[in-house]
Biopython code that builds the backbone (N, CA, C, O; Angstrom):
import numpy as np
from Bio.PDB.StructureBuilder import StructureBuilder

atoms = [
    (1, "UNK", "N", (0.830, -1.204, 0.000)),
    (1, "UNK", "CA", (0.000, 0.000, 0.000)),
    (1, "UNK", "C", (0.865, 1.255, 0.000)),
    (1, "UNK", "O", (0.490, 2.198, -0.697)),
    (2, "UNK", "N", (1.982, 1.360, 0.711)),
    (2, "UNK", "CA", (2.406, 2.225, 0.680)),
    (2, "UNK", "C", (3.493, 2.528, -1.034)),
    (2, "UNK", "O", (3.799, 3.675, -1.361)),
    (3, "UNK", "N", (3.766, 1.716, -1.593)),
    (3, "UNK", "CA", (4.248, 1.872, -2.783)),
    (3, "UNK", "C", (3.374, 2.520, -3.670)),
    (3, "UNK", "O", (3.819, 3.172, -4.615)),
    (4, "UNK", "N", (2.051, 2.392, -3.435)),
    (4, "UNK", "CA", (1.037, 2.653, -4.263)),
    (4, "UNK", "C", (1.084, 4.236, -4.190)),
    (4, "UNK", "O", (1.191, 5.083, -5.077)),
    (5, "UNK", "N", (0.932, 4.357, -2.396)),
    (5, "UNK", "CA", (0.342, 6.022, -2.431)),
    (5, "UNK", "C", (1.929, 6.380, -2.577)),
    (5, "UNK", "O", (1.980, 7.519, -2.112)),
    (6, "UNK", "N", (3.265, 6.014, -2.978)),
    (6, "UNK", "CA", (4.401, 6.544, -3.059)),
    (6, "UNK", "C", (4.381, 6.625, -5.028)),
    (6, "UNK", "O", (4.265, 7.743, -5.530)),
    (7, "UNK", "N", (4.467, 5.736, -5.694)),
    (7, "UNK", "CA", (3.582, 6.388, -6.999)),
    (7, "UNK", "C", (3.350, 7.078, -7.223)),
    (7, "UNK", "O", (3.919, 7.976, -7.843)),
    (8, "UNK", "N", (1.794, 6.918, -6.565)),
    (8, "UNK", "CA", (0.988, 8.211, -7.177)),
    (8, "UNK", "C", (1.751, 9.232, -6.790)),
    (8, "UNK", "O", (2.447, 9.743, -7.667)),
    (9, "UNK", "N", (1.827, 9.821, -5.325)),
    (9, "UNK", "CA", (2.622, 11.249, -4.962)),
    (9, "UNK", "C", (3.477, 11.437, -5.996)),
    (9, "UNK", "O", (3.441, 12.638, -6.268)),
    (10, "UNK", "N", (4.497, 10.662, -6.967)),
    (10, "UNK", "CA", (5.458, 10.709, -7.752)),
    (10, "UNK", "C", (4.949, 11.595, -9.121)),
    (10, "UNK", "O", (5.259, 12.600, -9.760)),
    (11, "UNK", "N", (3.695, 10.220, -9.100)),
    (11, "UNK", "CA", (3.089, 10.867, -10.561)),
    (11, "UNK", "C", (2.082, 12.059, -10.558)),
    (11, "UNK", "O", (1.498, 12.412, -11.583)),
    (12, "UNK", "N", (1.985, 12.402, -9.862)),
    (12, "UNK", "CA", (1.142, 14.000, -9.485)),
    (12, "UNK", "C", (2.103, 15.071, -9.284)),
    (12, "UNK", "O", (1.968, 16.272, -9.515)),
    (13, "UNK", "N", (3.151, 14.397, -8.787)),
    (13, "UNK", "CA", (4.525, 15.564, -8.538)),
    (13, "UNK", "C", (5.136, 15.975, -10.037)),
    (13, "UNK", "O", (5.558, 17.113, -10.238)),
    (14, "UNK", "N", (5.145, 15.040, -10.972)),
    (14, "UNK", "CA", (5.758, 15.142, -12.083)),
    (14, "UNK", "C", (4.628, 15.894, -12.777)),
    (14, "UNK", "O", (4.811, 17.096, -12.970)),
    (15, "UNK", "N", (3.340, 15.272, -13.228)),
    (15, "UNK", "CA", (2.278, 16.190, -14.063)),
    (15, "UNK", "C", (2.234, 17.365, -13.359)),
    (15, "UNK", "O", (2.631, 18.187, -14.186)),
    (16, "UNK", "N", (2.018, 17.896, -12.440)),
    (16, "UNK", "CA", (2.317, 19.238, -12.084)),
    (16, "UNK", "C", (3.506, 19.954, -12.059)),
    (16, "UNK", "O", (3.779, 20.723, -11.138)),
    (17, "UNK", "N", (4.181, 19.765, -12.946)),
    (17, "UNK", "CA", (5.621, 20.507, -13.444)),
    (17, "UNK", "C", (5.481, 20.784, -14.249)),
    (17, "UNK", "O", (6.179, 21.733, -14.608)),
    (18, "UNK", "N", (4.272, 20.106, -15.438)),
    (18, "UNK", "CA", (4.383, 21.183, -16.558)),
    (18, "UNK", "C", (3.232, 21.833, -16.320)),
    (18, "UNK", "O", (2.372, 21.488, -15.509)),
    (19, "UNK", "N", (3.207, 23.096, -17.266)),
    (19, "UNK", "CA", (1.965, 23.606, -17.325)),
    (19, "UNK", "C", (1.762, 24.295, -18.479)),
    (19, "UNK", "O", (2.677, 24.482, -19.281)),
    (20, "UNK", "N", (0.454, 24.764, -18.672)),
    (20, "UNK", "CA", (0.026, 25.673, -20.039)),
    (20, "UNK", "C", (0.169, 26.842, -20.093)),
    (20, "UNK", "O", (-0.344, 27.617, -19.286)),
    (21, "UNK", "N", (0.894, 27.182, -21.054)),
    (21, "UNK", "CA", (2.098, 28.318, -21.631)),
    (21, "UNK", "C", (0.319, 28.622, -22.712)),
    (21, "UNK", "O", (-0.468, 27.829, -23.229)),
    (22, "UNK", "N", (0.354, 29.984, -22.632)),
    (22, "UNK", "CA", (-0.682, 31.019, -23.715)),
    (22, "UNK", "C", (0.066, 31.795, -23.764)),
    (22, "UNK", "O", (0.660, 32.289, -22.805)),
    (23, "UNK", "N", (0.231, 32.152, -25.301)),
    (23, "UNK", "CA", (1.270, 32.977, -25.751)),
    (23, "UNK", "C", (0.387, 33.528, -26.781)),
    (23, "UNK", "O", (-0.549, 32.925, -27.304)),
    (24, "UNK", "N", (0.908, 35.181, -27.120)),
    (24, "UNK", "CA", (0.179, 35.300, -28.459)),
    (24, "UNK", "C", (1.339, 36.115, -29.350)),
    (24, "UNK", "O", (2.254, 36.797, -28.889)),
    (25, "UNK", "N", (1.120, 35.921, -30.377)),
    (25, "UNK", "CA", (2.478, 36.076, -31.305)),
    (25, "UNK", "C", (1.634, 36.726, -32.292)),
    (25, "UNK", "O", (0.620, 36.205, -32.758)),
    (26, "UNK", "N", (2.177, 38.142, -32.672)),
    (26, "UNK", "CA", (1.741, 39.220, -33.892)),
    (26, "UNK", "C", (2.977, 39.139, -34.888)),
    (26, "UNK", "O", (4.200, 39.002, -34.875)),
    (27, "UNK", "N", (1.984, 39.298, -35.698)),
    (27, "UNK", "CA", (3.312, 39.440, -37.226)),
    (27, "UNK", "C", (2.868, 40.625, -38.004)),
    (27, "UNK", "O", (1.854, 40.813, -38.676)),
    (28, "UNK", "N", (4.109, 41.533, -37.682)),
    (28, "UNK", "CA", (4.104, 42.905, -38.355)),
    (28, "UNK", "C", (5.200, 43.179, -39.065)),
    (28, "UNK", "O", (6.202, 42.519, -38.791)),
    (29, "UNK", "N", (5.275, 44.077, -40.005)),
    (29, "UNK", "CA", (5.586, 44.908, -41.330)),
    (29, "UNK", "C", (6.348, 45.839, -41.020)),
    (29, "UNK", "O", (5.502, 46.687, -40.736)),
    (30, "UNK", "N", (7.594, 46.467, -40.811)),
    (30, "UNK", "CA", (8.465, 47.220, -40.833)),
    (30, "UNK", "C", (9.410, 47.610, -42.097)),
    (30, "UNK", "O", (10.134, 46.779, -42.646)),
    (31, "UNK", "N", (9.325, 48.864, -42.465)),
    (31, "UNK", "CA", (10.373, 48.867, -43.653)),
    (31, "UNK", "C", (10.662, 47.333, -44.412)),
    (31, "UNK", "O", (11.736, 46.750, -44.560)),
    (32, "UNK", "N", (9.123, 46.876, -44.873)),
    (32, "UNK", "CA", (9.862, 45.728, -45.608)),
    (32, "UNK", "C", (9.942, 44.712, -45.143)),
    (32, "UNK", "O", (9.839, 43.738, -45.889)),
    (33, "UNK", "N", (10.128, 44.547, -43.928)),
    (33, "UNK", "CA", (10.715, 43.388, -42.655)),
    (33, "UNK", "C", (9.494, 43.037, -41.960)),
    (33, "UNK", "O", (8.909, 43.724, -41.123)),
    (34, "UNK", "N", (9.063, 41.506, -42.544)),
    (34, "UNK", "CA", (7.827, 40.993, -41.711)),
    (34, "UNK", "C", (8.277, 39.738, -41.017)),
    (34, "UNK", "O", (8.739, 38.754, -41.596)),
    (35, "UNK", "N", (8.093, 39.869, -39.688)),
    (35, "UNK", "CA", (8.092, 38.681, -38.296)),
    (35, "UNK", "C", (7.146, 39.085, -37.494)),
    (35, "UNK", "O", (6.405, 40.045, -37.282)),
    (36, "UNK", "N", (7.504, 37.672, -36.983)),
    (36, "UNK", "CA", (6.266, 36.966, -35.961)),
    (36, "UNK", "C", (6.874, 37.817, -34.471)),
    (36, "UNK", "O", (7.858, 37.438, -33.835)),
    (37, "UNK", "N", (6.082, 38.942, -34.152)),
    (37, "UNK", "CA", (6.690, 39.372, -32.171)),
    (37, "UNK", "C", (5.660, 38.248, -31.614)),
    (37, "UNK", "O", (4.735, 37.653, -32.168)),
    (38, "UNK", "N", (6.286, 38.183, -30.052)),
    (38, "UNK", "CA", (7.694, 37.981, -29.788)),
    (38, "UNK", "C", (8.495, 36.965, -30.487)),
    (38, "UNK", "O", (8.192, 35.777, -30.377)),
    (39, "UNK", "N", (9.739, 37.437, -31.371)),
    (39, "UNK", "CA", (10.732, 36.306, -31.946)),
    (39, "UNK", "C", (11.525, 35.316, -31.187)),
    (39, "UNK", "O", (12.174, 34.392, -31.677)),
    (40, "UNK", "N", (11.401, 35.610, -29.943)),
    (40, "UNK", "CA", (11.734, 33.820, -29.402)),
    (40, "UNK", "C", (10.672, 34.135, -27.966)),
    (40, "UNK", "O", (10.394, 35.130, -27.296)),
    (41, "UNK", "N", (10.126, 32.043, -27.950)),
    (41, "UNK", "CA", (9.474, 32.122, -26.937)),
    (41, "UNK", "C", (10.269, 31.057, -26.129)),
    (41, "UNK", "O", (11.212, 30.375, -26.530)),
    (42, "UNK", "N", (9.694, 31.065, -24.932)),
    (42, "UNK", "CA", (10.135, 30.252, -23.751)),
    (42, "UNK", "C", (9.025, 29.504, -23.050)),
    (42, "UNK", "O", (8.084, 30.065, -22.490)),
    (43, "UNK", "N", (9.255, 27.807, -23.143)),
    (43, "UNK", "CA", (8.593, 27.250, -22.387)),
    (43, "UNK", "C", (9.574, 26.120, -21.888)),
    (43, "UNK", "O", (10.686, 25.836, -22.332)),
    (44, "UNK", "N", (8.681, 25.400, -20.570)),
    (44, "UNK", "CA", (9.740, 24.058, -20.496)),
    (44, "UNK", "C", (9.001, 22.511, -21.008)),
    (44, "UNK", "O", (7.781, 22.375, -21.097)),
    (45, "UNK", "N", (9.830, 21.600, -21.260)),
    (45, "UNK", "CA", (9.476, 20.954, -21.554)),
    (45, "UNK", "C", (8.533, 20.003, -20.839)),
    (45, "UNK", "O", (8.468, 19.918, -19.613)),
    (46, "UNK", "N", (7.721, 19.210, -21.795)),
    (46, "UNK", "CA", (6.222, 19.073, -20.724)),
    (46, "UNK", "C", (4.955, 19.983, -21.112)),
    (46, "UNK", "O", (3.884, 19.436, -21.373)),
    (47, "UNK", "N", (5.112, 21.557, -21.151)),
    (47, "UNK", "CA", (4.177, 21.837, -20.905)),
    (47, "UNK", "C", (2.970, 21.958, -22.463)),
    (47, "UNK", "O", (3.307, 21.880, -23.645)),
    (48, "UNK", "N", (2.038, 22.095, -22.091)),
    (48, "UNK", "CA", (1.062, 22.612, -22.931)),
    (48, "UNK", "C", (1.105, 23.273, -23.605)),
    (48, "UNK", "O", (1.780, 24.064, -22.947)),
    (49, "UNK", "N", (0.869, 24.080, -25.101)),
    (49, "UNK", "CA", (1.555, 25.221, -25.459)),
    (49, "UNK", "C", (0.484, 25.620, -25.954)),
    (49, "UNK", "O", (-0.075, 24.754, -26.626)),
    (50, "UNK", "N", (-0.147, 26.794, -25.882)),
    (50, "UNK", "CA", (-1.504, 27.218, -26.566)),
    (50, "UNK", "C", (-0.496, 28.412, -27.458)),
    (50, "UNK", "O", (0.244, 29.034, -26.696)),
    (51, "UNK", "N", (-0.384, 28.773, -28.823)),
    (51, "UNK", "CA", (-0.563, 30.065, -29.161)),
    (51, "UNK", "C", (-1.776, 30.728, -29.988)),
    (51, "UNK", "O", (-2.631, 30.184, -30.686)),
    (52, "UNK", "N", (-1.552, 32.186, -29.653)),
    (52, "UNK", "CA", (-2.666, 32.865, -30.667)),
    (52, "UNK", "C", (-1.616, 33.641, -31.978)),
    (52, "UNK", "O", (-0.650, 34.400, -31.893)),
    (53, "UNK", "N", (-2.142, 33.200, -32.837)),
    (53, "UNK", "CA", (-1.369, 33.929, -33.895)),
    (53, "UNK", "C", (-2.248, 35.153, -33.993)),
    (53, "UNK", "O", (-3.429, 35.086, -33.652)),
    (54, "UNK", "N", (-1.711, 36.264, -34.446)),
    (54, "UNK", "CA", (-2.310, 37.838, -35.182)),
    (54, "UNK", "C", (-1.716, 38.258, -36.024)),
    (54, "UNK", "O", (-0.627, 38.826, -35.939)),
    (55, "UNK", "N", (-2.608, 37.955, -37.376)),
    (55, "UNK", "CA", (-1.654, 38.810, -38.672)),
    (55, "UNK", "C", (-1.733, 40.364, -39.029)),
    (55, "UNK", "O", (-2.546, 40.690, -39.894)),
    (56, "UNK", "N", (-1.138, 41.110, -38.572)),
    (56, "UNK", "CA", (-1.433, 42.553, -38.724)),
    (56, "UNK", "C", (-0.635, 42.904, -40.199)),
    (56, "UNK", "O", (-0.738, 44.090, -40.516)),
    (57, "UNK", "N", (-0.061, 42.275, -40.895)),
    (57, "UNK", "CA", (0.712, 42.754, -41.797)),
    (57, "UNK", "C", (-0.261, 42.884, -43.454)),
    (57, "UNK", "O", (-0.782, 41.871, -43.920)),
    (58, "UNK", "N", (-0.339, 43.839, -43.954)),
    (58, "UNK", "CA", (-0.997, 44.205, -44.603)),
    (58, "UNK", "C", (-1.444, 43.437, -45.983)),
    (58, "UNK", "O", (-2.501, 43.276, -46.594)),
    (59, "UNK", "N", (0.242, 42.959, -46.185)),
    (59, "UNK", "CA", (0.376, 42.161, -47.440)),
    (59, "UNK", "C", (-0.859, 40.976, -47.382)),
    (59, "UNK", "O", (-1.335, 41.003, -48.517)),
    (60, "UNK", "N", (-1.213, 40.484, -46.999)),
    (60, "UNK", "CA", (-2.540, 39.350, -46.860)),
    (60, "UNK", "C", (-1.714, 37.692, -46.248)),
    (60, "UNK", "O", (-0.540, 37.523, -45.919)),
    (61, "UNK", "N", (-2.178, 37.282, -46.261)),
    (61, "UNK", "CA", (-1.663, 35.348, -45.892)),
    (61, "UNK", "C", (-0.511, 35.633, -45.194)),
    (61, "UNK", "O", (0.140, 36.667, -45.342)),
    (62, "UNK", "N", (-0.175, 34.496, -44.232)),
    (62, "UNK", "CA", (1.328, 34.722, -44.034)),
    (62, "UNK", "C", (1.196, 33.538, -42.973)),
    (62, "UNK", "O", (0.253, 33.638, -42.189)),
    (63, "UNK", "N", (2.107, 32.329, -42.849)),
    (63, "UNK", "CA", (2.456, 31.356, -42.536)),
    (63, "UNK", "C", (3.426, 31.170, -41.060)),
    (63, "UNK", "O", (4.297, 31.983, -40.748)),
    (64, "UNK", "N", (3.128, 30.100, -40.351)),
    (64, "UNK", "CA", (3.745, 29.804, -39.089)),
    (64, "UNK", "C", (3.886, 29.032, -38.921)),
    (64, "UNK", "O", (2.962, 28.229, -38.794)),
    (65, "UNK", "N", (5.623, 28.584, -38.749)),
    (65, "UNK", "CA", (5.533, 27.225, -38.840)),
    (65, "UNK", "C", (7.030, 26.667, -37.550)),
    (65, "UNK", "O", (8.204, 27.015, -37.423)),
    (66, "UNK", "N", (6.146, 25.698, -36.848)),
    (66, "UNK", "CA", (7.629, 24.877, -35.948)),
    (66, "UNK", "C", (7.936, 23.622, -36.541)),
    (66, "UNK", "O", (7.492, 22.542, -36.153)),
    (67, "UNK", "N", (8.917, 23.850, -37.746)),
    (67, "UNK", "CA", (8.931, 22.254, -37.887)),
    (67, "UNK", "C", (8.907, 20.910, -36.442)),
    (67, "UNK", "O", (8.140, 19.951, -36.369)),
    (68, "UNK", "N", (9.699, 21.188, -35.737)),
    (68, "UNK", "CA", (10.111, 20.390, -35.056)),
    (68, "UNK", "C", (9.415, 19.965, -33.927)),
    (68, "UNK", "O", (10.010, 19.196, -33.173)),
    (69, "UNK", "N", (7.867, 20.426, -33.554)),
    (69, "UNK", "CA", (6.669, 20.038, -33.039)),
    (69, "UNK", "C", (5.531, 19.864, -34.550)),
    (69, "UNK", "O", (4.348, 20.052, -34.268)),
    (70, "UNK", "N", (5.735, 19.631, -35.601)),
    (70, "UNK", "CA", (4.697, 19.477, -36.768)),
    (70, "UNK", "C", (3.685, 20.742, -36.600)),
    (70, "UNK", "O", (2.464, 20.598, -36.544)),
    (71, "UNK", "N", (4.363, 22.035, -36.525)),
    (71, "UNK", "CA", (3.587, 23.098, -36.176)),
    (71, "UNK", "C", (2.831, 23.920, -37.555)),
    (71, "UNK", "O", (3.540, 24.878, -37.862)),
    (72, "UNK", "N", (1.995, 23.843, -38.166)),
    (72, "UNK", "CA", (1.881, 24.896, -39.313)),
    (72, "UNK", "C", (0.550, 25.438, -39.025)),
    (72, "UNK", "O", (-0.342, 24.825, -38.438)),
    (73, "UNK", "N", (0.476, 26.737, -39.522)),
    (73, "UNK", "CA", (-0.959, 27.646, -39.928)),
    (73, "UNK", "C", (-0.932, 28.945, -40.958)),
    (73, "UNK", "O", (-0.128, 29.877, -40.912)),
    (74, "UNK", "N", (-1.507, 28.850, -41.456)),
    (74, "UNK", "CA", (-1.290, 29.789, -42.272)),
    (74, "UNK", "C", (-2.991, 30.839, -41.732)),
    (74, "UNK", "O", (-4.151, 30.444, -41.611)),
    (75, "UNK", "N", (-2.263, 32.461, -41.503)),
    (75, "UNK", "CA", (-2.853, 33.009, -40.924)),
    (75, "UNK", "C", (-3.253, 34.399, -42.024)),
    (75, "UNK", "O", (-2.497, 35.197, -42.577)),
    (76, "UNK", "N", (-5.020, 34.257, -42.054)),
    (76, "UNK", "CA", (-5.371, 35.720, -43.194)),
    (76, "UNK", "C", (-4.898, 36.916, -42.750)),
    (76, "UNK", "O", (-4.287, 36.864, -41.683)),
    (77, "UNK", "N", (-5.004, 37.928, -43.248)),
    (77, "UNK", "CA", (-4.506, 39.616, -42.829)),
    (77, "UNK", "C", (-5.799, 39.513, -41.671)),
    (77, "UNK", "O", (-6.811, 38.820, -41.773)),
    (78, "UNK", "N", (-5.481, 40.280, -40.734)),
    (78, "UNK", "CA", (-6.696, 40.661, -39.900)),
    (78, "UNK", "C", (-7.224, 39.445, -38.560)),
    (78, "UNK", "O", (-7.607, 39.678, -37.413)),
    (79, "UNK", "N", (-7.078, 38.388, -39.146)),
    (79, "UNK", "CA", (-7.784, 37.301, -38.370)),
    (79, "UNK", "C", (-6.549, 36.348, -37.257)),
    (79, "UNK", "O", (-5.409, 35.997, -37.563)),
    (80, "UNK", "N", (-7.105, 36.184, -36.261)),
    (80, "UNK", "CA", (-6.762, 34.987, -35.402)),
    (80, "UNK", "C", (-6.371, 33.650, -35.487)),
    (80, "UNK", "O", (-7.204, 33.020, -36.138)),
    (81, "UNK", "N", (-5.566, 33.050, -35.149)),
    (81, "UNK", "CA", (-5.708, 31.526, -35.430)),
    (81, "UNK", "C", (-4.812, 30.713, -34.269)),
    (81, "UNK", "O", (-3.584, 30.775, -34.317)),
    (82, "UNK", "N", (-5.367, 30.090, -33.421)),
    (82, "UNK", "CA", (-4.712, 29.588, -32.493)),
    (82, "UNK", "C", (-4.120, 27.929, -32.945)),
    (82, "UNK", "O", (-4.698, 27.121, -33.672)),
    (83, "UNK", "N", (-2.529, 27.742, -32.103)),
    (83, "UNK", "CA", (-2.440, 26.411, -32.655)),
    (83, "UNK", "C", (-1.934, 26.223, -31.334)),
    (83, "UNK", "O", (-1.498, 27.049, -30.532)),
    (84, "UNK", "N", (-2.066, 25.028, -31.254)),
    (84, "UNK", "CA", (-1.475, 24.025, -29.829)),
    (84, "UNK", "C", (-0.643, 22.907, -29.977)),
    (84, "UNK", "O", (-1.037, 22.119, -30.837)),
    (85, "UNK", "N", (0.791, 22.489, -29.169)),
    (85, "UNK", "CA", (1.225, 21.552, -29.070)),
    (85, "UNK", "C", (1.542, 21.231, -27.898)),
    (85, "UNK", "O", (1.064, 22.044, -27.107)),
    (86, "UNK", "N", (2.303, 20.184, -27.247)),
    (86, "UNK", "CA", (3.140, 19.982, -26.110)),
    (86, "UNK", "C", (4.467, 19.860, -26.555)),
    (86, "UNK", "O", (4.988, 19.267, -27.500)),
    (87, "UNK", "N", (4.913, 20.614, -25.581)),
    (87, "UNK", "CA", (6.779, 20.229, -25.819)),
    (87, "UNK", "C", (6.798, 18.754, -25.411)),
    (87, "UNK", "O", (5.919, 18.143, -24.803)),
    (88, "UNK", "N", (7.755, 18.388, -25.780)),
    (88, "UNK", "CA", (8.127, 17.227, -25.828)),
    (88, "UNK", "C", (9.767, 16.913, -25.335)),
    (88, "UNK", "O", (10.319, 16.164, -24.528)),
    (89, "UNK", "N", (10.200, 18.004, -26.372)),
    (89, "UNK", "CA", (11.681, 17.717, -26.238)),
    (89, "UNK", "C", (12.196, 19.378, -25.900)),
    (89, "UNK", "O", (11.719, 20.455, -26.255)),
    (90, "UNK", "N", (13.304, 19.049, -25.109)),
    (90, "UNK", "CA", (13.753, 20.402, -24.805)),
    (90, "UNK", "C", (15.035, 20.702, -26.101)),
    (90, "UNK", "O", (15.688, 19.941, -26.816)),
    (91, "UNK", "N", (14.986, 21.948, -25.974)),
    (91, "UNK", "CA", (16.175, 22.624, -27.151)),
    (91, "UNK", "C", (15.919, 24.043, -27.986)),
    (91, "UNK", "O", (14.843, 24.569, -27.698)),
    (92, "UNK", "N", (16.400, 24.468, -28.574)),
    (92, "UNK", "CA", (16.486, 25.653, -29.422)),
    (92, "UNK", "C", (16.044, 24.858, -30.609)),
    (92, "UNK", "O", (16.547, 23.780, -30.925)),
    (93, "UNK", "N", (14.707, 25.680, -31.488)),
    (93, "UNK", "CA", (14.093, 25.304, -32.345)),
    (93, "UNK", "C", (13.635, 26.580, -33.369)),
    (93, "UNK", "O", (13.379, 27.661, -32.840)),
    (94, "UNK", "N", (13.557, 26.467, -34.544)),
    (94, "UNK", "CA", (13.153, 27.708, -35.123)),
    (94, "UNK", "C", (11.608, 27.630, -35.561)),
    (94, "UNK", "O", (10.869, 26.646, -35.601)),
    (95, "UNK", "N", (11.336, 29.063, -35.899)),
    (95, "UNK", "CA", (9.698, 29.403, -36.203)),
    (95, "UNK", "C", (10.165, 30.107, -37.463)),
    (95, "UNK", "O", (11.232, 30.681, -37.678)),
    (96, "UNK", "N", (9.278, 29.955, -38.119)),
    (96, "UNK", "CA", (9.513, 30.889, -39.400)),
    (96, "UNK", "C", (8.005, 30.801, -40.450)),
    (96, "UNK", "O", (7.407, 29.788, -40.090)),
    (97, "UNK", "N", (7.680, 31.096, -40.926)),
    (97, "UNK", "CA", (6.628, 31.094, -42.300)),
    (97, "UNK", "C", (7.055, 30.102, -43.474)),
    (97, "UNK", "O", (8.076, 30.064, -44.162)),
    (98, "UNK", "N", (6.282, 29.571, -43.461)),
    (98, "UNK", "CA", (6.603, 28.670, -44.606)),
    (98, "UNK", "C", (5.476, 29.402, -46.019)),
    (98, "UNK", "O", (4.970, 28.759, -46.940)),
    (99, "UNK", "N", (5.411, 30.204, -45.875)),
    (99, "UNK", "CA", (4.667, 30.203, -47.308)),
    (99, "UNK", "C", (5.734, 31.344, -47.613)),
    (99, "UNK", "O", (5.853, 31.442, -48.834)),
    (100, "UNK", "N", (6.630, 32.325, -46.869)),
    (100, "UNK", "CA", (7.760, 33.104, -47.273)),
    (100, "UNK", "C", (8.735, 32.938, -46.708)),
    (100, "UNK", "O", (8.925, 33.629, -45.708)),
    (101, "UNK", "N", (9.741, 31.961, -47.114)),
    (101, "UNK", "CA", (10.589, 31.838, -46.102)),
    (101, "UNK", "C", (11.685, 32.773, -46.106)),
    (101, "UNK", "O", (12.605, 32.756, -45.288)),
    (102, "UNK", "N", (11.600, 33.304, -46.725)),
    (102, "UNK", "CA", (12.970, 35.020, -46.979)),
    (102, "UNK", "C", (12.547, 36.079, -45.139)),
    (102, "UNK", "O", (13.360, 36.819, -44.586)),
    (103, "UNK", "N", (11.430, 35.848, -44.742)),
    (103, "UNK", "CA", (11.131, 36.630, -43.767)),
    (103, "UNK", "C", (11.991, 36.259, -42.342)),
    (103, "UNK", "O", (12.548, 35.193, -42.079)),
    (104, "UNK", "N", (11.950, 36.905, -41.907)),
    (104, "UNK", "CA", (12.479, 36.638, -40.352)),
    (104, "UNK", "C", (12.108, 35.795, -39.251)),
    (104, "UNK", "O", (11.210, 36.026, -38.441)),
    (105, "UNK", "N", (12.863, 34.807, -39.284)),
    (105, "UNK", "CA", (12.796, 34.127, -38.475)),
    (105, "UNK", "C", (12.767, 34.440, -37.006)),
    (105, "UNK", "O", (13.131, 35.514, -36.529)),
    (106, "UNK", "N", (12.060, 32.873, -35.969)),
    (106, "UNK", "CA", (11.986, 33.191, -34.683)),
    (106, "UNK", "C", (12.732, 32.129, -34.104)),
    (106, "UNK", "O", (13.502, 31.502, -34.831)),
    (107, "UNK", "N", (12.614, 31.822, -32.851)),
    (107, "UNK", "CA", (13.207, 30.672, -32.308)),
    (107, "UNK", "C", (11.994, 30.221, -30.823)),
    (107, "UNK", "O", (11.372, 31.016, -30.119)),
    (108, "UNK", "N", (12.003, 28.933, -30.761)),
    (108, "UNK", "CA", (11.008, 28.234, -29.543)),
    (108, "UNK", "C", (12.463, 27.977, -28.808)),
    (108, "UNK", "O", (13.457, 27.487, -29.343)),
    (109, "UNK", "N", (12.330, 28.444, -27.415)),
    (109, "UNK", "CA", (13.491, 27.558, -26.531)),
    (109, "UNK", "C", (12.911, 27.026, -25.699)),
    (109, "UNK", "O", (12.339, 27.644, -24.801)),
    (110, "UNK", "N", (12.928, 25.546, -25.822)),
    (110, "UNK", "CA", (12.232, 24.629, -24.589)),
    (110, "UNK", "C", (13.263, 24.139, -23.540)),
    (110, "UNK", "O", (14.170, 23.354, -23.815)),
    (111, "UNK", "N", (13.028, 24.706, -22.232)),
    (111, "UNK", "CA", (14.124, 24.244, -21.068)),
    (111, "UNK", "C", (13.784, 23.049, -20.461)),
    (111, "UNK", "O", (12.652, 22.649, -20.191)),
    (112, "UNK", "N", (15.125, 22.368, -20.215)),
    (112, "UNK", "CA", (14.734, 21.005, -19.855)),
    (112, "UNK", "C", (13.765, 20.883, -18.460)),
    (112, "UNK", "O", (13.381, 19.780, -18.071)),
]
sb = StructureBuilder()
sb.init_structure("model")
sb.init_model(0)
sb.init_chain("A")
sb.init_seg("    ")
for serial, (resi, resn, name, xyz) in enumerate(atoms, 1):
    if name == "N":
        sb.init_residue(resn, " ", resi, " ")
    sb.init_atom(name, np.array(xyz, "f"), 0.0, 1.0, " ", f" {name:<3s}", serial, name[0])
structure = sb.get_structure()
């Protein structure tokens, strides 16, 4: 019995280490220069990851993508689009648009 309730305490100690990260990430237009703010985010690994994308950039469509969680959306001028993953693995990872990839890149840093 006591292995049991020593377990569980284990496994309740561990799921409550991660948690859900809401982030919202705008992509704006400068002299020319369109990225996703904020260009690097921070979560640890484990947790939940909600983002809100916002395309403010005038040009129309514009793409978001983490390869390395199977992350993509492609987001209209004006509109919202939330995507979700869990970290999984910790490390330095990049964000970028896949429908322009000449634009400025971001980076995900997941801490172990």
């Amino acid at each position: 019995m006591k292995n049991v309730i020593l377990i569980a305490c284990l496994v309740f100690s561990f799921s409550a280490l991660a948690e859900k990260r809401a982030i919202t990430l705008v992509n704006y237009e400068t002299d020319g220069v369109k990225q996703w703010l904020p260009g690097t985010i921070i979560v640890k690994k484990g947790d939940d990851v909600e983002l809100t994308l916002i395309n403010n950039v005038p040009s129309g469509i514009h793409g978001f993508y983490i390869p390395d969680f199977d992350v993509r959306k492609d987001v209209a001028k004006g509109k919202k689009e939330v995507v979700t993953f869990k970290a999984t693995k910790d490390g330095l990872f990049s964000m970028k648009c896949h429908l322009h990839p000449a634009h400025v890149g971001g980076q995900l840093l997941v801490l172990p």
